[in-house]
C-alpha positions, 0 to 999 in steps of 0.5 A, spaced: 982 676 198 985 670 202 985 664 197 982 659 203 976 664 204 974 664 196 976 656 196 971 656 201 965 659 197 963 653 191 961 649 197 957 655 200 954 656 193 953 648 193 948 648 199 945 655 199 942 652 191 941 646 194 935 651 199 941 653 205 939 660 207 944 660 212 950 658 208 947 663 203 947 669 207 954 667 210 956 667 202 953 673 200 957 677 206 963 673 204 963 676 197 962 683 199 969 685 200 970 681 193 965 685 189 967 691 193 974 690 189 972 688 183 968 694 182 974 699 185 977 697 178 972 700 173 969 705 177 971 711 182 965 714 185 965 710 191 957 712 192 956 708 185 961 703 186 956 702 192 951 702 187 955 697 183 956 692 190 947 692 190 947 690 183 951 685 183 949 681 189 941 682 186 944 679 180 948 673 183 942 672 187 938 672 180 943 668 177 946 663 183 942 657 179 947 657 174 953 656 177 957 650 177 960 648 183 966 644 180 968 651 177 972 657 179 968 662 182 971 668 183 972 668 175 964 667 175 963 673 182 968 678 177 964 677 170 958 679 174 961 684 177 963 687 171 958 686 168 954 690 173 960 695 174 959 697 167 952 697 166 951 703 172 956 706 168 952 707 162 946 708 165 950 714 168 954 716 162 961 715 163 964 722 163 958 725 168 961 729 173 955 730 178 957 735 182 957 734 190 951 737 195 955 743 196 956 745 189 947 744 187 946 748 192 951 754 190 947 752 183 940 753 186 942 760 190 946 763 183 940 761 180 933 764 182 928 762 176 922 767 179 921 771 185 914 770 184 911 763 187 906 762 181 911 764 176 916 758 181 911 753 180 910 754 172 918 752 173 917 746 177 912 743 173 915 744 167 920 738 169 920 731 168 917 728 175 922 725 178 927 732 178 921 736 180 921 731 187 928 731 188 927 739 187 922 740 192 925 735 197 932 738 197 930 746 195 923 747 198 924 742 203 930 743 205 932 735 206 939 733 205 941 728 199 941 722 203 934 723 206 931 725 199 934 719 197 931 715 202 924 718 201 924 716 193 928 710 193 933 712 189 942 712 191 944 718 193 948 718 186 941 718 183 938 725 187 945 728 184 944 726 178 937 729 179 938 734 182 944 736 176 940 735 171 934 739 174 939 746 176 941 745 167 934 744 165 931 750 170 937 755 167 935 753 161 928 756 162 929 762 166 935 764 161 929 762 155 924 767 159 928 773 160 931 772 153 924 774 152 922 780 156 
């Protein structure tokens, strides 16, 4: 990031808290680069560092009444950043790998809890809320990741996750019930 564009930002936060929506706005685009570099050095997967880039901006825009003009305000963007950066680590777990499209849907055809649509059903219901949405909008309904996380609000990273976590639960259950039989 060029010095002479962030020694341009103090003085757009300074009109921006003073109620300046136009030089609000011109900051928060001009930081986006920033954060998007701040972000890069914590975390990998890109849809997250996306994730990371909303949250930071959500925070500075909650935050922007405590920035003191006269000081420096990339130290002040990069703490926001990695404050973001780490907190979506955690709530993701650090070490999750969430497998892309291709793998859930190879996870969903190499498992098929019931041939029968009421023993199905008895699966689906069986999951937490929001996994069995994700599952019926990309199995049932065939939506791609992004249109699933379009529909529920949610980061294609989060419809991964969901996704994941629904495949392990339901193998858990088929496998638990044919143990039975």
């Amino acid at each position: 990031m060029p010095a002479a564009e962030t020694q341009r930002w103090p003085a757009l936060m300074a009109r921006a808290q003073a109620g300046d929506r136009a030089a609000y706005n011109q900051l928060l685009k001009a930081m986006v680069p920033a954060i998007r570099a701040f972000a890069r050095k914590k975390v990998a997967d890109e849809a997250l560092v996306e994730d990371v880039i909303q949250e930071t901006l959500l925070a500075i825009h909650r935050v922007r009444h405590t920035y003191d003009p006269q000081r420096p305000i990339l130290p002040w963007v990069a703490a926001i950043t990695s404050a973001r950066a780490i907190d979506a680590l955690r709530q993701r777990g650090r070490y999750q790998e969430v497998p892309d499209e291709e793998l859930l849907n190879l996870q969903a055809a190499e498992y098929s809890p019931a041939e029968d649509p009421q023993e199905l059903n008895g699966y689906l219901q069986s999951l937490p809320v929001r996994q069995r949405e994700i599952v019926e909008s990309v199995h049932l309904r065939e939506q791609s990741l992004a249109q699933a996380a379009a529909e529920t609000n949610l980061s294609v990273s989060a419809v991964k996750s969901l996704l994941h976590r629904a495949m392990l639960n339901l193998r858990k259950l088929g496998n638990g019930n044919h143990e039975k039989s």
